[in-house]
VEXZA-683278 format. One record per residue (C-alpha): residue number from 1; x, y, z. Coordinates in Angstrom, 1 decimal. Layout:
% residues N
NUM; X; Y; Z
...
***
This chain:
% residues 614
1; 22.4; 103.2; -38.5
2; 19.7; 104.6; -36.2
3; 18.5; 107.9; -36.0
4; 17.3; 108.3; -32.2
5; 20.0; 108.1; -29.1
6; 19.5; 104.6; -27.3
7; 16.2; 104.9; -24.8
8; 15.9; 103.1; -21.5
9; 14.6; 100.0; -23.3
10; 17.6; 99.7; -25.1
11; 19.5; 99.6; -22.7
12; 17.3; 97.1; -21.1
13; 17.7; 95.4; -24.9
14; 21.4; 95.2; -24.6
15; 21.7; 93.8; -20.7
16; 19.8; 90.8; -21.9
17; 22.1; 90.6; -24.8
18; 25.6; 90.7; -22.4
19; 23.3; 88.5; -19.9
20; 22.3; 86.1; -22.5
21; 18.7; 86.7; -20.9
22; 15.9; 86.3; -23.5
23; 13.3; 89.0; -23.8
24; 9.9; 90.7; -25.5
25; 9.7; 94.5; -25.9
26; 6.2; 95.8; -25.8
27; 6.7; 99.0; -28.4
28; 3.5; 100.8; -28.8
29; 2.4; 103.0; -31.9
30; 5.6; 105.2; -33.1
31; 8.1; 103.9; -30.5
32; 10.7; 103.1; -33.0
33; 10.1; 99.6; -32.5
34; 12.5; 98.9; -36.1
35; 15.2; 101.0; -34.6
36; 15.5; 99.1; -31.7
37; 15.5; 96.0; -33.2
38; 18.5; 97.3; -35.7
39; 20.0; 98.6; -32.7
40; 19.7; 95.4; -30.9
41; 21.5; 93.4; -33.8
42; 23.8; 96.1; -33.7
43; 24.8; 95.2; -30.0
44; 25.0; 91.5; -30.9
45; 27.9; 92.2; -33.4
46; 30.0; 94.1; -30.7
47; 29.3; 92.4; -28.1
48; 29.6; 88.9; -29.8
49; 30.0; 89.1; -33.4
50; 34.3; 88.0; -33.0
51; 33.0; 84.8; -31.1
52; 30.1; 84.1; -33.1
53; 32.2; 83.9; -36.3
54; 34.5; 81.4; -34.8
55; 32.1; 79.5; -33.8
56; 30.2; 79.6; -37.1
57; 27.3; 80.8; -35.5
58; 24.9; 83.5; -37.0
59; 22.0; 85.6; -35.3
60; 18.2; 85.5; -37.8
61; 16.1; 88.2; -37.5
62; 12.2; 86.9; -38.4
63; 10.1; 89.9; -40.3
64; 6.8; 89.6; -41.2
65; 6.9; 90.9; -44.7
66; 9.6; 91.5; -47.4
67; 9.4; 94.6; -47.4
68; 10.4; 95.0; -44.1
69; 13.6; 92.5; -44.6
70; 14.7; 94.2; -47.5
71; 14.5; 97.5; -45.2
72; 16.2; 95.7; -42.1
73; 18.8; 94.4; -44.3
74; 19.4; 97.8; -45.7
75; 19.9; 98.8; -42.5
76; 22.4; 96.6; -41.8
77; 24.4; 96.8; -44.7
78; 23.5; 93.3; -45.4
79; 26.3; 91.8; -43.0
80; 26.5; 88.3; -43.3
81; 26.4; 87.5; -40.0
82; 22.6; 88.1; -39.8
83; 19.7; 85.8; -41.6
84; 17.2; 88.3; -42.3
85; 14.2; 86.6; -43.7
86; 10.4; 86.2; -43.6
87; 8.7; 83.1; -40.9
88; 8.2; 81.0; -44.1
89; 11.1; 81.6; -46.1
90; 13.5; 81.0; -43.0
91; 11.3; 77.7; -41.6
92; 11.3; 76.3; -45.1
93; 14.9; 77.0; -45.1
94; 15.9; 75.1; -42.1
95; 13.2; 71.9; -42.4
96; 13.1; 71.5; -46.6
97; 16.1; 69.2; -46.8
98; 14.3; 66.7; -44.1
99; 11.9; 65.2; -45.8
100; 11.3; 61.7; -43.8
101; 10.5; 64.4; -40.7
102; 7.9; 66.3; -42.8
103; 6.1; 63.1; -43.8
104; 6.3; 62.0; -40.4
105; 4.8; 65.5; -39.5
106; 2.2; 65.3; -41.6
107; 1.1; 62.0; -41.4
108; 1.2; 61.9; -37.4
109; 0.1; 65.5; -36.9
110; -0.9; 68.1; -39.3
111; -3.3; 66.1; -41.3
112; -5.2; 64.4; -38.1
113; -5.3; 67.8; -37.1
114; -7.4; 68.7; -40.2
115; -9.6; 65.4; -40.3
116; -10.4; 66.4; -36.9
117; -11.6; 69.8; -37.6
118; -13.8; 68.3; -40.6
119; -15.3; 65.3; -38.1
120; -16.5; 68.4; -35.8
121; -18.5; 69.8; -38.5
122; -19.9; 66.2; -39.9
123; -23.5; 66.1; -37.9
124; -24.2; 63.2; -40.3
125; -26.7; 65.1; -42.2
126; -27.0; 66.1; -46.1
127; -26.2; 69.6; -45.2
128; -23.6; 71.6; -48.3
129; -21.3; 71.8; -44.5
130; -21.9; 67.9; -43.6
131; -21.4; 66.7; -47.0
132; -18.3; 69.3; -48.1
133; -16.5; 67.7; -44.4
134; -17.0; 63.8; -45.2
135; -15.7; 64.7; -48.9
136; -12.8; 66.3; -47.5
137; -12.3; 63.6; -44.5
138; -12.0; 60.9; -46.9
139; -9.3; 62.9; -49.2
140; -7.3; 64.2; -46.5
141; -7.4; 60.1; -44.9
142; -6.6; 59.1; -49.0
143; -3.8; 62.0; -48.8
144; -2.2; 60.6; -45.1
145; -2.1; 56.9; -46.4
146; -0.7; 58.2; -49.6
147; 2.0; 59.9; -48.3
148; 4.7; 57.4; -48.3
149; 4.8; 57.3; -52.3
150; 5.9; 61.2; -52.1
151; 9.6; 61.3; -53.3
152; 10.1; 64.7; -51.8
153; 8.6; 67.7; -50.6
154; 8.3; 71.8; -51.9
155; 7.1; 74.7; -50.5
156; 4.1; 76.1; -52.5
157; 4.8; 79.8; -52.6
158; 1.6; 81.0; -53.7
159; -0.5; 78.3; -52.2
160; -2.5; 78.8; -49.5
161; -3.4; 75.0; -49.1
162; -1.3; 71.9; -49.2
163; -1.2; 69.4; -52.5
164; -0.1; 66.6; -50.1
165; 0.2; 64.0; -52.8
166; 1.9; 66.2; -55.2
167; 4.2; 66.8; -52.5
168; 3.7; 70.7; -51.9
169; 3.2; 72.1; -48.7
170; 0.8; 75.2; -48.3
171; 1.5; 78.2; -47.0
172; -0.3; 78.0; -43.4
173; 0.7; 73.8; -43.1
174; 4.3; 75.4; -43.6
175; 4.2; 76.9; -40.4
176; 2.3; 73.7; -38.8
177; 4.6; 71.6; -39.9
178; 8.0; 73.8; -38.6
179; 6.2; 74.5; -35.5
180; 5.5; 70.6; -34.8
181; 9.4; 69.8; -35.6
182; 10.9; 72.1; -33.7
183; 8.6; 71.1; -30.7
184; 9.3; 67.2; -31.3
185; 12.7; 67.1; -32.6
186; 15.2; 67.4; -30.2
187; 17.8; 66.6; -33.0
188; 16.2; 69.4; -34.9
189; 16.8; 71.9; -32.1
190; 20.1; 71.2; -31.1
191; 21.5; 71.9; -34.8
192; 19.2; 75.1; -34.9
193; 20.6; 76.2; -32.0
194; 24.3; 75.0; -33.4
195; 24.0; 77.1; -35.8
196; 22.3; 80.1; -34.3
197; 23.2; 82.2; -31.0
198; 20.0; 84.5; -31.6
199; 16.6; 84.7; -33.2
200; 15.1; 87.9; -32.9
201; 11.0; 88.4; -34.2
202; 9.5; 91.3; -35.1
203; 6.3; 92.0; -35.3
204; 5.9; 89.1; -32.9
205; 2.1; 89.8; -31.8
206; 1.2; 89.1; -35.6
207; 3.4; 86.1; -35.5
208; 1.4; 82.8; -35.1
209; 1.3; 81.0; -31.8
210; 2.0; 77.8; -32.6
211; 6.0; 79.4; -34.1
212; 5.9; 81.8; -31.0
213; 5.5; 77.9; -29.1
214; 8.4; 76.4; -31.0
215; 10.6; 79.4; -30.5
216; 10.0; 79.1; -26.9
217; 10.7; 75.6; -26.6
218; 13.7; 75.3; -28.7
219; 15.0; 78.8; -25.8
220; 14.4; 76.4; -22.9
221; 17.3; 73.6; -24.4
222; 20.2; 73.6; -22.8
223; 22.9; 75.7; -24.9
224; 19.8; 77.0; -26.7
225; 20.0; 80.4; -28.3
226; 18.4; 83.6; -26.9
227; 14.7; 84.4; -27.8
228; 13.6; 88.2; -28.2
229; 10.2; 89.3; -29.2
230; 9.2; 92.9; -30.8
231; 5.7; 94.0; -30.8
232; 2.7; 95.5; -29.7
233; -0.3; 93.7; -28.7
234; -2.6; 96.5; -29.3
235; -2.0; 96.1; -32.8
236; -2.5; 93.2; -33.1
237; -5.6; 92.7; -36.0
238; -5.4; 90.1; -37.7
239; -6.6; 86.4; -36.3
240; -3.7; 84.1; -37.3
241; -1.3; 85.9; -35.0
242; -0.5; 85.8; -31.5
243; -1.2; 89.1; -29.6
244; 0.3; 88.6; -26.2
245; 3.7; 86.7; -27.5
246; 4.7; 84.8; -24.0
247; 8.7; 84.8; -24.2
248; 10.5; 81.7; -22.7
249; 10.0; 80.6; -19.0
250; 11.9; 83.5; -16.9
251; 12.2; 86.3; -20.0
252; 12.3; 89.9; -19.0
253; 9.5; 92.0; -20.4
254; 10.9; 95.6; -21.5
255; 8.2; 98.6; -22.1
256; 9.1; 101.3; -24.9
257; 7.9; 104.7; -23.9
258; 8.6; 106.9; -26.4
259; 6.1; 108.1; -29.3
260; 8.6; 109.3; -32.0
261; 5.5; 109.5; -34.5
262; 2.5; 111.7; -33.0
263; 2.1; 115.4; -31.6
264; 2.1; 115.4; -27.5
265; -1.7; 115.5; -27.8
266; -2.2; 112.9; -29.5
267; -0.2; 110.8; -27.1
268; -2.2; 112.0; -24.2
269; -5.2; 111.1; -26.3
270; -3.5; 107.5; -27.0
271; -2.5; 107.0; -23.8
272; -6.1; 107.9; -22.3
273; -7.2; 105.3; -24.8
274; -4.6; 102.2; -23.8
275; -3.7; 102.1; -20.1
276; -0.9; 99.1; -20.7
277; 1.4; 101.1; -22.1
278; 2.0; 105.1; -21.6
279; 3.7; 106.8; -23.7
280; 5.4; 110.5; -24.3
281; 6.2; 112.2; -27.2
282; 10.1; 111.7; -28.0
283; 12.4; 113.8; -30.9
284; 11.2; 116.2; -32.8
285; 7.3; 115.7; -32.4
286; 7.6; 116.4; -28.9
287; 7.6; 120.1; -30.0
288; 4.6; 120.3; -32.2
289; 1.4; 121.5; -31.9
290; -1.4; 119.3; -32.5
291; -5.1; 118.4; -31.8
292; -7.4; 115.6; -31.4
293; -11.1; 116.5; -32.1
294; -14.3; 114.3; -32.1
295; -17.5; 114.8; -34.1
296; -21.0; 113.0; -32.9
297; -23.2; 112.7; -35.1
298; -26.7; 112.2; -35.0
299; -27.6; 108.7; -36.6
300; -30.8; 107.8; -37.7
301; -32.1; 104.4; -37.0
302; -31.5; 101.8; -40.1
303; -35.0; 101.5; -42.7
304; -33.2; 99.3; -45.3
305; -32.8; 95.3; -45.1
306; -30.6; 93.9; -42.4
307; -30.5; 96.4; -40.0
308; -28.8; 99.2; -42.4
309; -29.9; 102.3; -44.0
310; -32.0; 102.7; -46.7
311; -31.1; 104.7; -50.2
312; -32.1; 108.1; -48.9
313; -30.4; 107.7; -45.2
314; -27.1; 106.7; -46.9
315; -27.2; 109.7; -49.0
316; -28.5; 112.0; -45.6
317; -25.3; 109.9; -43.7
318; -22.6; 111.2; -46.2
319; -24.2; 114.7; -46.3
320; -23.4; 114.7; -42.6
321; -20.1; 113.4; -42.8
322; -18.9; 116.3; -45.4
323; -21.0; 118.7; -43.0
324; -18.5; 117.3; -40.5
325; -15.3; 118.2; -42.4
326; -16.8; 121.5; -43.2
327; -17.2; 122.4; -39.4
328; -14.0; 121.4; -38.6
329; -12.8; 123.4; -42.4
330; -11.0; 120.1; -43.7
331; -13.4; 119.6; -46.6
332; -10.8; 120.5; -48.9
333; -7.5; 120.1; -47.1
334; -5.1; 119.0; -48.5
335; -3.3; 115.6; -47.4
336; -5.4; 114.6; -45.1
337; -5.5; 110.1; -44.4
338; -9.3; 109.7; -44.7
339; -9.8; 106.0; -42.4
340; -12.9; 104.2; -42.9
341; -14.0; 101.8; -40.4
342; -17.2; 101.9; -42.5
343; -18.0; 100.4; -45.4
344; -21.4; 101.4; -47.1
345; -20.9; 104.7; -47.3
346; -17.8; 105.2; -49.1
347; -18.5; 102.0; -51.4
348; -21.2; 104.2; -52.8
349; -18.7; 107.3; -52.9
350; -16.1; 105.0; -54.9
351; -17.5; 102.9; -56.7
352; -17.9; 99.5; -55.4
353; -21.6; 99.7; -53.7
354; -22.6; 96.6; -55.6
355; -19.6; 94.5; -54.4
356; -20.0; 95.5; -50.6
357; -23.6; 94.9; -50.5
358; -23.0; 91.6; -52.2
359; -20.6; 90.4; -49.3
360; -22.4; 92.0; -46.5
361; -26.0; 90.9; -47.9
362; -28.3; 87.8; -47.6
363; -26.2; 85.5; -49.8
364; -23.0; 86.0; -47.3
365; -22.1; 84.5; -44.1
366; -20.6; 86.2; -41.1
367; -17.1; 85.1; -41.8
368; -17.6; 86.1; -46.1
369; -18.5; 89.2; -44.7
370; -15.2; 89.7; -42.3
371; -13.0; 88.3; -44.7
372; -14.2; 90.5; -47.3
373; -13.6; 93.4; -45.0
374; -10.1; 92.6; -44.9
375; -9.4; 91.6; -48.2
376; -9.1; 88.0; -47.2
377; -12.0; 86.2; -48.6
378; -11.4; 83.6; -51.4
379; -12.9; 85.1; -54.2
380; -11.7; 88.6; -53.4
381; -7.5; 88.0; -52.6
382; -6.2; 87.0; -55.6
383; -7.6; 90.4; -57.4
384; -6.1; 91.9; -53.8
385; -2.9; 90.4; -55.1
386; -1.5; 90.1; -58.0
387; -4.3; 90.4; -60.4
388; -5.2; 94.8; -59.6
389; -1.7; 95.1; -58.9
390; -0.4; 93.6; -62.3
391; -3.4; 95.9; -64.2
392; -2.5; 98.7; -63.0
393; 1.1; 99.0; -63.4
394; 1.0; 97.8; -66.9
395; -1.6; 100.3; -67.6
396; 1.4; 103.1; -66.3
397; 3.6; 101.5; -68.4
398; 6.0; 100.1; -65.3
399; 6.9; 97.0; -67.4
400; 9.9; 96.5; -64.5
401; 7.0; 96.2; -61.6
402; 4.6; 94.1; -63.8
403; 7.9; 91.5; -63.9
404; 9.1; 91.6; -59.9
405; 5.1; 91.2; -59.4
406; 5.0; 88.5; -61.8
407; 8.5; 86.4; -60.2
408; 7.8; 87.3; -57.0
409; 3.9; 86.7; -56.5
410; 2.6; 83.8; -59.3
411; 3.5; 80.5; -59.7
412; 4.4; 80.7; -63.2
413; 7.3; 83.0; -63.6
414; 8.1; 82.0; -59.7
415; 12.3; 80.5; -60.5
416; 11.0; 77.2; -60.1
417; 7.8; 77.6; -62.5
418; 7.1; 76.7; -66.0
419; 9.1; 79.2; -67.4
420; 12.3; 78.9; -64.8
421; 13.8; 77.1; -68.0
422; 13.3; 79.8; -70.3
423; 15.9; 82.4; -71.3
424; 15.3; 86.0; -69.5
425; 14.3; 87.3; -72.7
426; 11.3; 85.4; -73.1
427; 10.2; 84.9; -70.0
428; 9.9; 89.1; -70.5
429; 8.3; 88.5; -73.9
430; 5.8; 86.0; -72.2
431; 5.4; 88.0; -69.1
432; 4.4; 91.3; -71.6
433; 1.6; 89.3; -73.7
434; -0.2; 87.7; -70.7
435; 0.0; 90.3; -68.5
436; -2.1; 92.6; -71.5
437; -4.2; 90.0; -72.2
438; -5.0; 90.4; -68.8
439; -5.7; 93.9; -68.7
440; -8.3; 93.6; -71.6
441; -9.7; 90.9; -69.8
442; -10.1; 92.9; -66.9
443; -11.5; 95.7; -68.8
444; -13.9; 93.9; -70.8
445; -14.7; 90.5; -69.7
446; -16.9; 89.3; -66.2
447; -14.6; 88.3; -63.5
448; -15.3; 84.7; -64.1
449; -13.7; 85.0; -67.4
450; -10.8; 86.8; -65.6
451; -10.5; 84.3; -63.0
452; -10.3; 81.0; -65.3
453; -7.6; 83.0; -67.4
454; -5.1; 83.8; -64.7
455; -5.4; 80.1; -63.8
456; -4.4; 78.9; -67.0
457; -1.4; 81.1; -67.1
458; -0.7; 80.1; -63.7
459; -0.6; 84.0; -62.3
460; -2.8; 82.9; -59.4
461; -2.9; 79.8; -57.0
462; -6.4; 77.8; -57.3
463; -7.4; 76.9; -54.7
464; -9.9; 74.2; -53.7
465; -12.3; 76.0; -52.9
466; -12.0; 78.4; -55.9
467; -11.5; 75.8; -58.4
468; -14.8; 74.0; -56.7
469; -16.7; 77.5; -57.9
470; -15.1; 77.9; -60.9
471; -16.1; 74.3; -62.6
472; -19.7; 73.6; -61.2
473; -22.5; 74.4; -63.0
474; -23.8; 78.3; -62.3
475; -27.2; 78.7; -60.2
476; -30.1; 79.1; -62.6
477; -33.0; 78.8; -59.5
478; -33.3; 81.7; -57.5
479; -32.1; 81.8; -54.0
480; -34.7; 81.3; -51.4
481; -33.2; 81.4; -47.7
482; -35.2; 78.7; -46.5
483; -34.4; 75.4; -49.0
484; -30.8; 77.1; -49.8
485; -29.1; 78.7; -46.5
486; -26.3; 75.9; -46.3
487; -25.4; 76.3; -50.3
488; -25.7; 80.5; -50.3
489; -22.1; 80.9; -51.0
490; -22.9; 79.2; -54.3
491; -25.1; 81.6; -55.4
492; -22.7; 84.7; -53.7
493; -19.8; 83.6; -56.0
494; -22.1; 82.9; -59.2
495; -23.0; 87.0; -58.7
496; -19.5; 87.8; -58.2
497; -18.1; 86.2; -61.3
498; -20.5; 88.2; -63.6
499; -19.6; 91.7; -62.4
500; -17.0; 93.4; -63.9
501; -13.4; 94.6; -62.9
502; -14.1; 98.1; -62.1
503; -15.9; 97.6; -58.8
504; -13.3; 95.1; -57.8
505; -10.4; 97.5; -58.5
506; -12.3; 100.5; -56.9
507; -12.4; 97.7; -54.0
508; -8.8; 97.1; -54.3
509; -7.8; 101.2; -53.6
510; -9.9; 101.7; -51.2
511; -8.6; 98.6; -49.5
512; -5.0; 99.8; -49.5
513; -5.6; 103.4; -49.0
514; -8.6; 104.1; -46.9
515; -8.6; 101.1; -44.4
516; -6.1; 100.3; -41.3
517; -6.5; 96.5; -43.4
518; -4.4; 98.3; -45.9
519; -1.3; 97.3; -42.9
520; -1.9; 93.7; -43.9
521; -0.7; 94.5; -47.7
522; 2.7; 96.2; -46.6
523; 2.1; 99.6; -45.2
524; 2.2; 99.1; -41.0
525; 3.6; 102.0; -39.5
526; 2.8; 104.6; -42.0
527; 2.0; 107.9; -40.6
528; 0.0; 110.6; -42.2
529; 0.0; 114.7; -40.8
530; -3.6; 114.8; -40.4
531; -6.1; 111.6; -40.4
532; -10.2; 111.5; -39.8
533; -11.2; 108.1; -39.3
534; -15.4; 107.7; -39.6
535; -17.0; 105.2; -37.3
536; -21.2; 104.4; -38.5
537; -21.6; 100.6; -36.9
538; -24.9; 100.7; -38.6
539; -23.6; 101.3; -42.0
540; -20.8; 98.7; -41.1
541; -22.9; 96.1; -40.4
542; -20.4; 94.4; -39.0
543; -20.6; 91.6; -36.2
544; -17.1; 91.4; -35.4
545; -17.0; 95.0; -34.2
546; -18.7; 97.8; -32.4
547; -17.3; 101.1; -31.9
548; -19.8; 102.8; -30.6
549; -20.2; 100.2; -27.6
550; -16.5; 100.5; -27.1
551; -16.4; 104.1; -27.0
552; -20.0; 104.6; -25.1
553; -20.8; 101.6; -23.5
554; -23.0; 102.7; -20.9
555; -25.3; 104.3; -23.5
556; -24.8; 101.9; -26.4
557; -24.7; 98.9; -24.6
558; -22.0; 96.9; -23.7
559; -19.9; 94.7; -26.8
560; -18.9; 91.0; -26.6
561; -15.2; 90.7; -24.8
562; -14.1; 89.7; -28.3
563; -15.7; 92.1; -30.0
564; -14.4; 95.0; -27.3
565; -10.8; 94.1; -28.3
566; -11.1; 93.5; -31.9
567; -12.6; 96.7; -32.0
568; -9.8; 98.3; -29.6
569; -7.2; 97.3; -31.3
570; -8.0; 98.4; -34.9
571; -9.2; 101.9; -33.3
572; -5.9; 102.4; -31.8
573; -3.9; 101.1; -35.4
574; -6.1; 104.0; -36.8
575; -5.4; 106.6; -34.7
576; -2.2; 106.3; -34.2
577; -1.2; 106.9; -37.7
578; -1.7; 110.6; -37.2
579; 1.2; 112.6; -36.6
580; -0.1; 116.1; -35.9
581; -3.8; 116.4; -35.9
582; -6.5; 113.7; -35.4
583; -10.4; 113.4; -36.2
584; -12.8; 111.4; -35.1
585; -16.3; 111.0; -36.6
586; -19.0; 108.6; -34.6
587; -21.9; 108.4; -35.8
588; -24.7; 107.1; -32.7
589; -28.3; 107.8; -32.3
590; -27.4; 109.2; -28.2
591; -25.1; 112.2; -29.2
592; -25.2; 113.6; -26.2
593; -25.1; 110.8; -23.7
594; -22.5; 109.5; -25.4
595; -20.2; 113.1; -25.1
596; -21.2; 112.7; -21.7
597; -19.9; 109.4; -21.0
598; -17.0; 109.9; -23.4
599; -15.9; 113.0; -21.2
600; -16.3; 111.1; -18.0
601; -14.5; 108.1; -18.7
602; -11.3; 110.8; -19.4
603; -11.1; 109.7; -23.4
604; -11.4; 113.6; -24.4
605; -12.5; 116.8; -22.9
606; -15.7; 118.2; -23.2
607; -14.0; 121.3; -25.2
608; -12.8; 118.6; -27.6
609; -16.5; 116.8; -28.5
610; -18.9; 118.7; -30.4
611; -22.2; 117.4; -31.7
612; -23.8; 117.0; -35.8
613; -27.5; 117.7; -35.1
614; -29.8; 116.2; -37.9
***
């Protein structure tokens, strides 16, 4: 079942598990986190499996992806004694039969909640803001009154948001609304914990707070099950989730110190970098020979609008980066995880320079510009997933993918969709013609045109906010910052509907391979032999992060708390995905203050640092 012998912190795992003590594991990059987790279902079987299935009782195992159930399941031979399911498949699960206790939910909780977010941004002006919140006060107040004509309630897949009336709850009110029963539902809890001895979440510092809550609560009942928590806070990057996971009152917290991923000197580098949790090279890697090496180079200050570089300084900025990989002779090797926390420069490189200076230019606000650097933003996810997805694998001819993408990731084809009623056959048939009218859409037509198509054939959810883009009249007047600031988004998605596909699939790959954001798409934990990750905060542009001040604070000046650990934690995802050698590219206008500092602080040695001279 697991590949490593069983470290302290599994044995730590399993006391809890004969105590019926609950627990978090703190796990940091490579610790085997998974295995211990299998292992730790493992020990529930022998040590209580016999009385569990006379008692009817089973133990669920929370994931935060499918891919990572489907690989946990594997891993357990999909014994039935286990619930192995995604947060939203399992809450919906447990809550979608009680429909009175939803509507009360919503109509006492989860839709105040939102009227009172909207009344904080009502100043009473004419503001696009002001305006958009009383608009959206009045339908969510039509929506709560409305609610006792609802017959029933679904869970909307593919939705982001919540059709109240029609009776669908969202994907983010899902977890709202679970996380409210369980906390005021004693009834609700006592047959959860009836029917469950264990609920074990992985991932947990990703997992949202208000579930972490509930899971805590419904541990402090009496006869309630055991709580255990896997994660990491340090990798932690995405805003939704909750990166310290608190277990239950009086739970044991158990530290994994083995690195089963990276070469002893990267650890030491790691573990210079994080002082929470240190870690030593376990298994096989413990042996190898690796490096970790640091390039600063010399940055010029920005010419171009908005504090970046200019034409001719981009171009000067990549020339410096390949001289980098030259000096260190990985210009041409082979394999090697190129990580961007940069945008500007590789946009140009690949083909999307257009896009990125759309959504980090004058028409986009702080968050458009975070969300598009994660893949997030509105206009931008649904080409994330499924529309590149479903282009590209029916341009290779994988027929079988374009399908599983298409049941598993549109409303359509979803079992429960317009077709659910249709024979296999021609739900293939159907599946085949739209998905290559999509493609020559995509090839051919602006994105607009792509965009109302795929909402027809229901292979995206619309949301509000899209659908509020999509139908208005397009911006003829040009943009002018002064009379338009509260309405710019209008004329950012007018832009983005008349470019074409290419830059949005170039987008889409670097996105997936070239980012640690590429771990919200289904690819945490991978590991690469050798891995450069490029750090420019002035071709960035980002406001949410600052390298440099978190590496060199003393001579770059000193980042926002927030911004220190945002900026912390997706350094660290970064690099600790290399498993033998690591590079590190900064680019700052103090080269050698900042080697100084770097050295001092203990990060690296001063053999390790070498400086990129104009």
């Amino acid at each position: 079942m697991t590949k490593h012998k069983p470290t302290d912190a599994d044995k730590e795992i399993a006391r809890c598990l004969r105590d019926n003590a609950s627990f978090r594991v703190v796990a940091g990059a490579g610790a085997g986190k998974t295995t211990s987790l299998v292992r730790a279902l493992g020990a529930i079987v022998e040590l209580h499996g016999k009385q569990m299935l006379r008692d009817g009782q089973r133990a669920v195992c929370i994931t935060y992806t499918n891919r990572a159930a489907d690989v946990i399941r594997g891993r357990l031979r999909n014994n039935q004694l286990f619930v192995v399911s995604t947060l939203h498949s399992f809450v919906w699960g447990e809550i979608g039969h009680f429909t009175e206790s939803i509507r009360k939910s919503l109509r006492e909780s989860i839709i105040p909640h939102h009227i009172r977010k909207y009344q904080d941004d009502d100043n009473g002006g004419k503001s696009k803001k002001a305006v958009r919140a009383r608009q959206q006060i009045d339908e969510l107040t039509r929506a709560c009154e409305g609610l006792g004509a609802v017959d029933g309630f679904r869970y909307g897949v593919n939705n982001t948001f919540s059709s109240y009336l029609e009776g669908e709850i969202g994907h983010d009110d899902l977890i709202l609304v679970g996380a409210n029963m369980v906390e005021r539902c004693p009834p609700l809890r006592r047959i959860l914990s009836q029917k469950y001895a264990y609920f074990l979440v992985d991932e947990a510092q990703d997992t949202s707070r208000h579930m972490i809550q509930a899971f805590n609560t419904l541990a402090a009942d009496p006869e309630a099950p055991l709580v255990g928590y896997f994660g990491d806070p340090m990798q932690q990057i995405y805003d939704k989730g909750n990166s310290g996971f608190p277990g239950p009152e009086g739970a044991e917290t158990i530290t994994k110190r083995e690195n089963y991923r990276c070469a002893p000197q990267v650890v030491t580098f790691l573990n210079a970098f994080r002082k929470d949790v240190q870690q030593r090279a376990a298994g096989e890697n413990a042996s190898v020979d690796g490096s970790v090496e640091m390039m600063l180079v010399q940055a010029e200050s920005p010419e171009g609008g908005r504090g970046r570089y200019s034409d001719k300084q981009l171009e000067r900025a990549q020339r410096r980066f390949v001289e980098a990989l030259r000096v260190w002779e990985w210009e041409n090797r082979e394999g090697v995880k190129q990580l961007y926390l940069v945008r500007r420069m590789i946009a140009r490189r690949l083909g999307f320079l257009e896009l990125h200076d759309l959504f980090t230019g004058p028409l986009a606000s702080q968050r458009a510009q975070s969300e598009f650097e994660s893949g997030s933003h509105f206009l931008i996810k649904q080409f994330v997933e499924p529309i590149v997805p479903l282009v590209r694998a029916r341009r290779d001819g994988d027929n079988s993918t374009c399908m599983r993408i298409l049941t598993s990731r549109t409303s359509a084809f979803s079992p429960d969709g317009v077709h659910s009623q249709k024979s296999v056959g021609e739900v293939r048939e159907i599946g085949k013609r739209v998905v290559q009218r999509l493609v020559e859409l995509f090839e051919n037509a602006p994105l607009r045109d792509v965009l109302e198509y795929c909402c027809k054939e229901g292979i995206v959810a619309v949301s509000e906010k899209l659908k509020n883009e999509l139908v208005r009249p397009e911006r003829t007047d040009e943009y002018d910052e002064e009379l338009h600031r509260e309405q710019k988004s209008e004329w950012l998605a007018d832009h983005f509907f008349r470019m074409s596909g290419r830059q949005v699939e170039k987008y889409c790959e670097f996105l997936a391979e070239n980012t640690p954001f590429s771990t919200q798409h289904g690819v945490k934990g991978e590991e690469y032999e050798d891995v450069v990750v490029v750090f420019d905060d002035v071709e960035a542009g980002w406001h949410n992060y600052s390298f440099a001040k978190m590496l060199a604070p003393q001579t770059t000046g000193e980042p926002r708390d927030e911004q220190r650990e945002r900026s912390r934690k997706l350094a660290y995802v970064s690099f600790s995905r290399a498993k033998r050698n690591l590079r590190i590219v900064l680019f700052t206008q103090e080269p050698r203050m900042a080697k100084q500092e770097i050295v001092t602080q203990g990060l690296l040695s001063d053999q390790q640092i070498r400086i990129l001279d104009g």
